[in-house]
N, C-alpha and C positions, 0 to 999 in steps of 0.2 A: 327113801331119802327125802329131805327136805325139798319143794319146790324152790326158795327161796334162797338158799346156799349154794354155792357151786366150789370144787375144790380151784385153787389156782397156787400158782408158786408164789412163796413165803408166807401164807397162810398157815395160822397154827389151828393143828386137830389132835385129840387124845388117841394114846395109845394104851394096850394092856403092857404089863412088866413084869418081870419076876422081882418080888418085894426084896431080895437080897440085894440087889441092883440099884435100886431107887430109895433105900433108906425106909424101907418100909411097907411103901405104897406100890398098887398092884395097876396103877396109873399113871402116865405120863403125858407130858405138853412134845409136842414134836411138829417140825416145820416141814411142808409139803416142800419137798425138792424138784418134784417131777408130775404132770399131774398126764394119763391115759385118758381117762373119760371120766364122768359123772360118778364115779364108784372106785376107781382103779388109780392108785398112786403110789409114787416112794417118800420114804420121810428121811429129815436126819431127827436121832431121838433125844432130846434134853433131860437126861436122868437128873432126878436129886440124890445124886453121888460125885465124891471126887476120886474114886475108886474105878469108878467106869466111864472111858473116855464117849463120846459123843456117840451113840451109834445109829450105823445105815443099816434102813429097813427101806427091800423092795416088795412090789408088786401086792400093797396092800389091798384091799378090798373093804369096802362100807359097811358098818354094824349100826343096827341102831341104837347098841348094849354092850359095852365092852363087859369079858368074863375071863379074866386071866384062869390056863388051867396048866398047874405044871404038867399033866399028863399029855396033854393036846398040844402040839407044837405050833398047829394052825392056827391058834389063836394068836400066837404073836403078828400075823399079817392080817389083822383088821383095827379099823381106825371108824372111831366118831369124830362130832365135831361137841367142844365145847360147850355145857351150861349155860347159856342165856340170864345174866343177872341185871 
């Protein structure tokens, strides 16, 4: 993880998605609700859908790479932090 960043509540970090959900995209923006430690947190998730109401996601954990995989379930409880532009 970044020494630089630390998670805290209402901080936004990406999530993986299933692209049916999101209008396409296999990535989302989501707000830290809760934050465990340096690595470990819950989100709520802001899909680009009006089909799919806001969803909560716990007990994330830290990726450096988000890889959505419909087979793996586990990938939906991992969260990076946002491109640096």
């Amino acid at each position: 993880m970044s020494d630089t960043q630390k998670p805290s509540l209402g901080r936004i970090v990406l999530v993986p998605m299933p692209p049916a959900a999101n209008n396409g995209a296999d990535v989302a923006a989501a707000v830290i609700t809760r934050v465990f430690d340096d690595e470990q947190i819950n989100v709520r998730i802001l899909a680009d859908s009006t089909a799919s109401p806001q969803e909560w996601r716990t007990s994330l954990t830290y990726a450096d790479e988000l890889a959505y995989d419909p087979e793996d379930k586990s990938t939906l409880y991992r969260w990076t932090w946002p491109t640096r532009v």
